[in-house]
C-alpha positions in Angstrom: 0.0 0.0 0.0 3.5 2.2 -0.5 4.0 4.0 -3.3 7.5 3.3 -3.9 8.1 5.5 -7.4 5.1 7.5 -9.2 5.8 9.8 -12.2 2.6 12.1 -13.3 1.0 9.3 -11.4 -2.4 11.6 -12.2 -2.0 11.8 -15.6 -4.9 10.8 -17.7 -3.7 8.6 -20.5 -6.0 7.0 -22.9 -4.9 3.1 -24.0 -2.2 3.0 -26.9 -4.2 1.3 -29.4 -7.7 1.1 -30.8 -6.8 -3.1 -30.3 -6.4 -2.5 -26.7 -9.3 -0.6 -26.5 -11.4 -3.2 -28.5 -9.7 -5.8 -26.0 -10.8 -3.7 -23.1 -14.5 -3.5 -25.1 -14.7 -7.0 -25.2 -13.8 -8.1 -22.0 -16.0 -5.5 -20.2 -19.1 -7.0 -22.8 -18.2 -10.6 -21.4 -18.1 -9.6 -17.7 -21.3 -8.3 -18.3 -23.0 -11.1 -20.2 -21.2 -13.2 -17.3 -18.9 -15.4 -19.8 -16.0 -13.8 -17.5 -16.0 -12.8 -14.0 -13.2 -10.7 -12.2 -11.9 -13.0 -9.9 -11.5 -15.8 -13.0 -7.5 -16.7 -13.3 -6.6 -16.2 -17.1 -3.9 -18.5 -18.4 -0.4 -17.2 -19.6 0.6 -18.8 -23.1 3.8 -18.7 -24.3 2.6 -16.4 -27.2 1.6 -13.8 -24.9 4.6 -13.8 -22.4 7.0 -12.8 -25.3 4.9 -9.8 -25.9 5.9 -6.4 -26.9 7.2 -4.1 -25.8 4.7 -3.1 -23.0 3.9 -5.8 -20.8 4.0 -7.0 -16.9 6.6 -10.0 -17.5 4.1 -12.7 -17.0 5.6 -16.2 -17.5 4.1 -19.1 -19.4 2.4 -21.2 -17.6 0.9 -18.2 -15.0 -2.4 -17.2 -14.7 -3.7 -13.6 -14.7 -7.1 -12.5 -13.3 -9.6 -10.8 -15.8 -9.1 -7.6 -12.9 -5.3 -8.1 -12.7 -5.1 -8.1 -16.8 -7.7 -5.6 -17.0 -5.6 -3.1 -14.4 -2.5 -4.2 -16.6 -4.1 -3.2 -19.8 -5.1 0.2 -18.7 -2.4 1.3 -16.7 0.3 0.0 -18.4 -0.9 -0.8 -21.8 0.2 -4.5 -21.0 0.0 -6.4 -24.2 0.9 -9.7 -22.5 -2.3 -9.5 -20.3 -4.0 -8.5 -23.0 -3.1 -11.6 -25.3 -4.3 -13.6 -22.2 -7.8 -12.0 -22.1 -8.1 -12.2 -25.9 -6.5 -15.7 -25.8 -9.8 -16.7 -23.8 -12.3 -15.3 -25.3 -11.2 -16.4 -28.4 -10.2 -20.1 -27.1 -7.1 -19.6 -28.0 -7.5 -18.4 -31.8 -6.3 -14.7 -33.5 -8.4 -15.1 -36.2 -11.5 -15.8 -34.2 -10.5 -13.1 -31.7 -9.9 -10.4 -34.8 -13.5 -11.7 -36.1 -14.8 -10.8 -32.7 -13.5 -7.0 -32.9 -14.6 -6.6 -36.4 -18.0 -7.9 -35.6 -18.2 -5.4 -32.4 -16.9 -2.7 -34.6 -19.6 -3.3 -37.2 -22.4 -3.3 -34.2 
């Protein structure tokens, strides 16, 4: 509960892509819809620990909460938590998750 190092720590920055955001989209739609649930531990692939170049250094083989990556994702533009979250809404497929943004996108 420290804060050990802050820099503009009240800034208001927006998320770094229009993928994140779409991501973040997603993921809220799905907690909503109950598919997801904030406490539910995301697994880490291999794909989405050698993320980059923003990310929290999660290791294959960890697991993430949908909070956790969602916290990661906004604050720190964490692509590596956000491959996790799009990893399982997707069940594990880049095409499938891309055809979920572009469906969103055309709604």
């Amino acid at each position: 509960g420290k804060v050990l190092h802050e820099n503009n720590a009240d800034a208001v920055t927006p998320p770094a892509s229009l993928t994140k955001m779409m991501t973040l989209y997603l993921t809220f739609k799905a907690l909503r819809e109950k598919r997801l649930t904030f406490e539910q531990k995301l697994p880490v692939s291999k794909r989405a620990s050698l993320a980059a170049p923003c990310k929290l250094w999660l290791k294959p083989g960890a697991v993430i909460t949908v909070r956790d990556a969602i916290l990661g994702m906004v604050t720190k533009s964490a692509n590596d938590a956000s491959i996790a979250v799009a990893e399982e809404l997707a069940k594990g497929s880049e095409p499938q998750f891309a055809a979920l943004m572009t469906q969103q996108a055309r709604r």
